[in-house]
C-alpha positions as CSV (number, residue, x, y, z in Angstrom):
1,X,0.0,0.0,0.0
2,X,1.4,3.6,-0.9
3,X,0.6,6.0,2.3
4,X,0.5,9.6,1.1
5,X,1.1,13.1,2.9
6,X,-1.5,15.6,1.9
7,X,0.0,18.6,-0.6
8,X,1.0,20.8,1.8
9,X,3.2,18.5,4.1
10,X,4.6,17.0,0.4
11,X,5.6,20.5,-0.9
12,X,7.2,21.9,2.7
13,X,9.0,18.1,3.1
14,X,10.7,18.8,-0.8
15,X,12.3,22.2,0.2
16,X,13.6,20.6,3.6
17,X,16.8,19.2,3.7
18,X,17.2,15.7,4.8
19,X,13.4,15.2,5.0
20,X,11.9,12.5,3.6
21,X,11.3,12.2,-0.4
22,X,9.8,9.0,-2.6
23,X,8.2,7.9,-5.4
24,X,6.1,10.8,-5.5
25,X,8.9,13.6,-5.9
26,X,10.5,11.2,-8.6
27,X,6.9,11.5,-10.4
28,X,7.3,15.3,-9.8
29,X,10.6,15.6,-11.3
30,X,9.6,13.6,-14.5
31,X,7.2,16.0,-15.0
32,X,9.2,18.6,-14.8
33,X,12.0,17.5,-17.0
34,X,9.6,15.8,-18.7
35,X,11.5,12.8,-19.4
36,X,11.0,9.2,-17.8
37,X,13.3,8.5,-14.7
38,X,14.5,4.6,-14.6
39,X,14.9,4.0,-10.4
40,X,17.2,1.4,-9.6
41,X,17.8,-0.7,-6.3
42,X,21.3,-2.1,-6.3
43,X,20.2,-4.7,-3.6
44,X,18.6,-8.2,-4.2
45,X,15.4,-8.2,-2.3
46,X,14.1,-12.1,-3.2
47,X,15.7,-14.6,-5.7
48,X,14.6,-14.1,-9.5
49,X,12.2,-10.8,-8.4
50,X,12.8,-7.6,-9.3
51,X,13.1,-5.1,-6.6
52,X,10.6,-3.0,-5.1
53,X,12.8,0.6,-6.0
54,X,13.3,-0.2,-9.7
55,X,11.1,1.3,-11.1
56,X,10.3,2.9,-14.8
57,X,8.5,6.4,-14.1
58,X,6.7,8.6,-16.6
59,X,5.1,12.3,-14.8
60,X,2.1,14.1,-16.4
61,X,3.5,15.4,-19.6
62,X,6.1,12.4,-20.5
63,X,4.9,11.1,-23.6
64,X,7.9,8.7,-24.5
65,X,9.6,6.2,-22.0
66,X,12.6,6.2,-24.3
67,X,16.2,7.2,-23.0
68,X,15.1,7.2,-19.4
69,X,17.4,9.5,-16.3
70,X,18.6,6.9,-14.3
71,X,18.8,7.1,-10.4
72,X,20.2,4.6,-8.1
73,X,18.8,4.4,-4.9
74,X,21.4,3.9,-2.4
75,X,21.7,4.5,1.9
76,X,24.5,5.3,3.8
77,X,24.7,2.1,6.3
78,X,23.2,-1.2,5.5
79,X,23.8,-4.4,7.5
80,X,22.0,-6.5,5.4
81,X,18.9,-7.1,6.8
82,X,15.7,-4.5,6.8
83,X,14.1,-2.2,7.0
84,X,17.0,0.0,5.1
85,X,17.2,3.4,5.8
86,X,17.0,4.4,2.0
87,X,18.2,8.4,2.3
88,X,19.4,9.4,-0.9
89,X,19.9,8.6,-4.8
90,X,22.5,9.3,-7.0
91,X,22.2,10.4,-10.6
92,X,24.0,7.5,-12.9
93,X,25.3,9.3,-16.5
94,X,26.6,7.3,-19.2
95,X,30.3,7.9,-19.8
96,X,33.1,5.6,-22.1
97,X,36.2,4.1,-21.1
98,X,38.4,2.9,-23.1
99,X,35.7,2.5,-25.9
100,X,32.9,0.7,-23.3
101,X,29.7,2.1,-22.2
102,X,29.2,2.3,-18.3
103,X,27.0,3.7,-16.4
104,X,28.7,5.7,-14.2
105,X,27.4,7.7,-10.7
106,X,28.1,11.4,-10.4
């Protein structure tokens, strides 16, 4: 089940550093760069199941899904077991080395 804060809380919780931010200001951002944002959970949650934080996201406006921004979810402790504090994500760009494609963070 998704729990959602009304507007108000959502908007003031954006603008406050280190506050909490999901799936919903991931939506917002789609929208406003209107491009699709590929979500990406580096961590194996069950055997042969994708995890819960990869994600394909398209805002109000995105009319394509092709060439995605991809964003890897990431925390700064885990000990292997949950919940996971999940506290931040990092912007992955393309970059080459040594004639490869990675997908580097930045």
């Amino acid at each position: 089940m998704l729990v959602l804060s009304d507007y108000k809380s959502f908007v003031a919780d954006l603008n406050t550093s280190g506050s909490y931010s999901g799936f919903l200001s991931i939506l917002a951002l789609s929208s406003v760069i209107v491009k699709p944002i590929q979500t990406v959970w580096p961590i194996d949650v069950s055997a042969g199941q994708q995890p819960p934080y990869s994600k394909l996201i398209a805002g109000r406006g995105v009319t394509s899904c092709k060439h995605p921004l991809f964003v890897l979810w990431t925390t700064c402790r885990y000990e292997g077991c949950l919940p996971v504090d999940i506290n931040h994500i990092v912007p992955l760009c393309e970059s080459r080395v040594s004639g490869m494609r990675l997908a580097t963070p930045q």
